[in-house]
C-alpha positions as CSV (number, residue, x, y, z in Angstrom):
1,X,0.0,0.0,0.0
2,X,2.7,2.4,1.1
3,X,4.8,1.3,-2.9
4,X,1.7,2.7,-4.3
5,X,1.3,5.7,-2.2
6,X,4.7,6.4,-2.9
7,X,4.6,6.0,-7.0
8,X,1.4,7.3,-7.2
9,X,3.1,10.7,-5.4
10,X,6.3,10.0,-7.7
11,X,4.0,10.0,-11.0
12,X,2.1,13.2,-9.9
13,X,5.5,15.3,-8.7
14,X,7.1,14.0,-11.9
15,X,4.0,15.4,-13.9
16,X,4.3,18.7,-12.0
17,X,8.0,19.0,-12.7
18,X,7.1,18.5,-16.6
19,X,4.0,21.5,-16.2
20,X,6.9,24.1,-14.5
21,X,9.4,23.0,-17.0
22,X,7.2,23.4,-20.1
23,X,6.1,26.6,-18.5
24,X,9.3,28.5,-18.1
25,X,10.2,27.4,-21.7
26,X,7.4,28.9,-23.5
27,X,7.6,31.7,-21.0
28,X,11.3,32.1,-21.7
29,X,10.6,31.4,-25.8
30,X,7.7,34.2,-25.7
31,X,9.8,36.5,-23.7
32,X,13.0,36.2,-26.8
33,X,10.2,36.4,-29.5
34,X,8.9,39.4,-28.6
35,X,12.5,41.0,-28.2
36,X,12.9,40.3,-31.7
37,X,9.4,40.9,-33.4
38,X,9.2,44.1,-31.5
39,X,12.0,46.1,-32.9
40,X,10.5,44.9,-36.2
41,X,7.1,46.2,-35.9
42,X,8.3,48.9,-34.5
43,X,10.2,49.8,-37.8
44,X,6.9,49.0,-39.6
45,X,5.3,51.1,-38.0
46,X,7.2,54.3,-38.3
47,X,7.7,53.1,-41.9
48,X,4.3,54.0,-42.5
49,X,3.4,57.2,-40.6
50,X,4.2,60.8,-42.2
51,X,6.5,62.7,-40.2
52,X,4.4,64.9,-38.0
53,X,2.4,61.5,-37.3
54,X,6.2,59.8,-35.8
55,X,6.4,63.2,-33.3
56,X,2.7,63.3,-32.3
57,X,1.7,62.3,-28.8
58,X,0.1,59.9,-27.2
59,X,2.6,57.9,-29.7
60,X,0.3,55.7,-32.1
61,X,1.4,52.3,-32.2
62,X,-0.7,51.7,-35.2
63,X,-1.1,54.5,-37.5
64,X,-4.3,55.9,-37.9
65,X,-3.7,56.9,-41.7
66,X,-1.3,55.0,-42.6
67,X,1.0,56.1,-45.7
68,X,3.4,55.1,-48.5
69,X,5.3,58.2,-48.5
70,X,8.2,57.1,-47.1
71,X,8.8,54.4,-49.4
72,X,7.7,56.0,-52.5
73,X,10.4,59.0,-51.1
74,X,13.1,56.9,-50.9
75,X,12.9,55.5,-54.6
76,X,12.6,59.2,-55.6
77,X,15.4,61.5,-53.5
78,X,18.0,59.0,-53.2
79,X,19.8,56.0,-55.9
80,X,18.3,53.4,-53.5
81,X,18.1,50.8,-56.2
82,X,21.9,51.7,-57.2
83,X,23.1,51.3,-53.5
84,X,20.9,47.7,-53.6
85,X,22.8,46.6,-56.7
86,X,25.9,47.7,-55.0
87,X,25.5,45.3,-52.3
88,X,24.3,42.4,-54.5
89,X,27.4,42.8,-56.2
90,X,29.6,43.4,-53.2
91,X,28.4,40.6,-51.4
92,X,27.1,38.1,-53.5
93,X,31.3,38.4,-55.5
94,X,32.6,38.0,-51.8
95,X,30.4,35.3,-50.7
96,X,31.6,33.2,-54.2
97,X,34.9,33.8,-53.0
98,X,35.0,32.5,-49.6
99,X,33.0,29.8,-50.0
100,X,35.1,28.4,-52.5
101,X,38.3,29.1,-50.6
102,X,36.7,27.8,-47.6
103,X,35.4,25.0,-49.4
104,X,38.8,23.5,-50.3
105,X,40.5,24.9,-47.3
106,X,37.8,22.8,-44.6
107,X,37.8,19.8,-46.9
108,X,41.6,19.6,-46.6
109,X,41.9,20.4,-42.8
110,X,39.3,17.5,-42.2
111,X,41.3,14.9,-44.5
112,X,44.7,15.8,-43.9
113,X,47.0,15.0,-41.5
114,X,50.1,17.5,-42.3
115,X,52.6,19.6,-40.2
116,X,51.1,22.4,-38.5
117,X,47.6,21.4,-39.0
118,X,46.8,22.5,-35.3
119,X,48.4,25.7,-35.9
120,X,46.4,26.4,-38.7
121,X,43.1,25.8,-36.9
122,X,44.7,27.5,-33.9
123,X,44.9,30.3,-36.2
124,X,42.1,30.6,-38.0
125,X,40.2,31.0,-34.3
126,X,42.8,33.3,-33.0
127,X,41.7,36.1,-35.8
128,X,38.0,35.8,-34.4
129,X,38.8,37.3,-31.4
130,X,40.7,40.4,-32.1
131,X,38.0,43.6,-33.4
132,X,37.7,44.3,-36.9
133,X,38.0,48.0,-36.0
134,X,41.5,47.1,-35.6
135,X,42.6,46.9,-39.3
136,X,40.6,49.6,-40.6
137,X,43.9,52.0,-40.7
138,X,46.1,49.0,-42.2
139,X,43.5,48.2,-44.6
140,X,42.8,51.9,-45.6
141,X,46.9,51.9,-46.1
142,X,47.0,49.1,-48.5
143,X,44.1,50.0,-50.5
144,X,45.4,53.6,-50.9
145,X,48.7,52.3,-52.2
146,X,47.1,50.1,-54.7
147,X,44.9,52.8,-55.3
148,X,41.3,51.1,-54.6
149,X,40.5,53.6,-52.0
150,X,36.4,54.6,-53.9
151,X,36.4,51.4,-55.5
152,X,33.9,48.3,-55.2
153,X,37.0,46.0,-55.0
154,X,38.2,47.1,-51.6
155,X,35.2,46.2,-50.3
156,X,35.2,42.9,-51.3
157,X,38.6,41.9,-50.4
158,X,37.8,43.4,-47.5
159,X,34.9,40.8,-46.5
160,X,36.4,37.9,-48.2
161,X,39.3,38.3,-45.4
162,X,36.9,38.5,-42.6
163,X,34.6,35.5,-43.7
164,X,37.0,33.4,-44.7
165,X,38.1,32.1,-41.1
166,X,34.9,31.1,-39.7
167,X,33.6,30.0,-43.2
168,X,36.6,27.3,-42.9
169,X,35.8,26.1,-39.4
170,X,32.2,25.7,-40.6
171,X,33.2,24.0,-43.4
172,X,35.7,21.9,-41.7
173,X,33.7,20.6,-39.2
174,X,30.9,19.5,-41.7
175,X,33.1,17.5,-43.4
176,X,34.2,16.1,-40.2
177,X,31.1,14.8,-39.7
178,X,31.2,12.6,-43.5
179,X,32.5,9.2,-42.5
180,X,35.7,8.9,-44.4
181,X,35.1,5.3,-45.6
182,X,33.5,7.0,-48.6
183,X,36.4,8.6,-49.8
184,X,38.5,5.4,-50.2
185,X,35.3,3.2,-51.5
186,X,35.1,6.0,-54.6
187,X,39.1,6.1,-54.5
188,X,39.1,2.1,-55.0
189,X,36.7,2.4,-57.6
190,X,39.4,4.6,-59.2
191,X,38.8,8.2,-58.9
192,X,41.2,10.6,-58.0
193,X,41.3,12.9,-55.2
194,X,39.4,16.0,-57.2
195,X,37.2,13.9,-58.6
196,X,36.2,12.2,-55.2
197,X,35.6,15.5,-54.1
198,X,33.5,17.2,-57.2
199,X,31.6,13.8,-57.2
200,X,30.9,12.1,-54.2
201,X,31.6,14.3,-51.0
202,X,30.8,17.9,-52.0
203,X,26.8,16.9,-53.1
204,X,26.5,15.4,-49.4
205,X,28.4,18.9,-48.5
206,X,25.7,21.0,-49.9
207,X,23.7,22.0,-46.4
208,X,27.1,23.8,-45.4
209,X,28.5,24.9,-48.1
210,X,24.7,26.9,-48.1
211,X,25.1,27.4,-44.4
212,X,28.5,29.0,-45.0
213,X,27.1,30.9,-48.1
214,X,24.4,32.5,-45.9
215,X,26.7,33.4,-43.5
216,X,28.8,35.0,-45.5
217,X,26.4,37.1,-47.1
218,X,24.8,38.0,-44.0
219,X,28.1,39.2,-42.8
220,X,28.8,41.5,-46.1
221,X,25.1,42.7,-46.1
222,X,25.4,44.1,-42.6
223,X,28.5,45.4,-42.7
224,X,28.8,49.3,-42.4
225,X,32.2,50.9,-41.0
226,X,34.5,49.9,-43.6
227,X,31.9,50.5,-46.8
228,X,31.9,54.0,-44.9
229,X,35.5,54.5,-44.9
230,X,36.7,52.9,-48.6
231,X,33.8,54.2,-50.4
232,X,32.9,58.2,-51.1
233,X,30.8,58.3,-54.6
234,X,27.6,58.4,-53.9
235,X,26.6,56.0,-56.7
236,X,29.1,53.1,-55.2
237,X,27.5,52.8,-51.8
238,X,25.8,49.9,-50.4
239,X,22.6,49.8,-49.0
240,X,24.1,50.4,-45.2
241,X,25.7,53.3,-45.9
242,X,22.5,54.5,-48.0
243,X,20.5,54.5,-44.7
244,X,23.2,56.0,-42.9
245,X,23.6,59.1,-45.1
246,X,19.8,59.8,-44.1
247,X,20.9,60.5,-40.6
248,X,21.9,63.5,-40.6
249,X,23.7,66.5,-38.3
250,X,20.7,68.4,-37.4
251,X,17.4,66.3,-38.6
252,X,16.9,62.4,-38.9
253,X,14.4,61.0,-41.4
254,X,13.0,58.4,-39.5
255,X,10.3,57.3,-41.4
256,X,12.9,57.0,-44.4
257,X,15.6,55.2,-42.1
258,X,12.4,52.7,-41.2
259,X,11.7,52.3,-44.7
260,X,15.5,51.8,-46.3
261,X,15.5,49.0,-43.1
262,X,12.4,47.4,-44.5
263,X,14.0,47.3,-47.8
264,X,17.5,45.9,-46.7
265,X,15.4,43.4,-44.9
266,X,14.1,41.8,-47.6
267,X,16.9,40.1,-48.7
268,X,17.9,38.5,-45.1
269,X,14.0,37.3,-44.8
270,X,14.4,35.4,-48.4
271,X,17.3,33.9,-47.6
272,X,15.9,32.5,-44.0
273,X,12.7,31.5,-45.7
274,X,13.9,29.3,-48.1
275,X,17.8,28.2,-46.3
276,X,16.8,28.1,-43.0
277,X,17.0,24.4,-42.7
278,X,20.7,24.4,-44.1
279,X,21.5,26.9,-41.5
280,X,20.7,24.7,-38.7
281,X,22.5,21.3,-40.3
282,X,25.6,23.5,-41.1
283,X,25.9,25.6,-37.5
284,X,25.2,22.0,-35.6
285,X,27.8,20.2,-38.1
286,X,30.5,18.4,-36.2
287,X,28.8,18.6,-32.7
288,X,29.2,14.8,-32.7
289,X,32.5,13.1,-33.8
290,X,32.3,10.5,-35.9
């Protein structure tokens, strides 16, 4: 009778422990989702109302007449759709790059055992830590000798040498995770190394190469200070700095700030709609060792 008792309270504090668990995580998840989905209505919002409506008080979080101004402005005052083809080019030329460096570089780290491997690696993860800020002069130096200070090409050397290190850990650990044995089955059958590569491990590959693709372009997308200091035309900025240059000394255009966010967004929200799934696989690649 007591055995009973005794399970019977076991099975009910058990259940109870599962209620407060489940509770604090979709308390905690609620909590994080609106941190992030407020900022973004928020910008919506603001996107929509005229400029007298963003100063009035008792602040509307809705607006009551809604408008298109903003947008419509944008398109009209500044070369928004130059600075957005800008940045594709930028970006999408230094995301080809690094993946493909990154690529090689993480299949051969994973599949090679040669002298100063550790180093390497070592290396790689030691360049993460210091603050990009840090080679804004010597990059400005090097570009000014070679005279590519105003040009597109600064920038994208420029990215390509800050993606490059953590697109290669990425890449090495995904490939850490494909059992070796298929290399020398397809190297018995008689291919040779590139051809093992091309044919059988890269297709299995393809959820980090497009994990370290989106990384990579997120990282170029976003990025602000160093588009600021290379470039000075007006018609070579990037979408970032197109937004900033609507902030200005005496007067910010919020609604048109909201509005160039809403279209720099656009971009980032395709790209997580449709690779979202080979973010996850590639972040969480090489958690277990083979």
């Amino acid at each position: 009778m007591n055995q009973s008792k005794q399970k019977t309270a076991f099975m009910s504090n058990k259940k109870n422990s599962r209620i407060v668990t489940r509770f604090a995580s979709y308390t905690v998840l609620t909590i994080m989702t609106a941190l992030i989905f407020i900022p973004i209505f928020w910008i919506i919002s603001t996107s929509l109302k005229s400029e007298d409506a963003i100063w009035d008080t008792p602040i509307e979080i809705i607006p009551s007449e809604p408008t298109l101004y903003n947008f419509k402005n944008l398109w009209s005052t500044h070369p928004f759709l130059q600075y957005l083809e800008n940045s594709l080019i930028v970006v999408c030329s230094a995301t080809l790059i690094s993946v493909c460096i990154s690529t090689f570089a993480g299949y051969g780290i994973s599949r090679f055992n040669f002298r100063g491997r550790s180093t390497y690696m070592a290396f790689l993860l030691a360049t993460q830590l210091f603050p990009s800020i840090m080679l804004l002069i010597p990059y400005y130096k090097i570009f000014m000798t070679f005279g590519l200070i105003d040009n597109i090409s600064a920038l994208i050397i420029t990215y390509v040498s800050f993606t490059i290190p953590f697109c290669t850990w990425m890449m090495r650990g995904y490939f850490a995770g494909i059992s070796k044995d298929l290399d020398q089955a397809a190297a018995i059958d008689g291919a040779g190394r590139i051809k093992v590569f091309t044919s059988v491990i890269l297709p299995i590959a393809w959820p980090g190469v497009a994990a370290t693709a989106i990384y990579a372009f997120i990282a170029g997308w976003n990025e602000y200070l160093f588009a600021l200091s290379f470039i000075n035309t007006d018609t070579k900025k990037t979408v970032s700095l197109g937004i900033g240059q609507l902030i200005g000394e005496y007067n910010i255009l919020w609604g048109e700030v909201m509005a160039g966010a809403l279209y720099a967004l656009v971009p980032m929200v395709i790209i997580f709609i449709f690779f979202n799934r080979y973010m996850v696989s590639g972040l969480s690649a090489g958690a277990v060792k083979e």
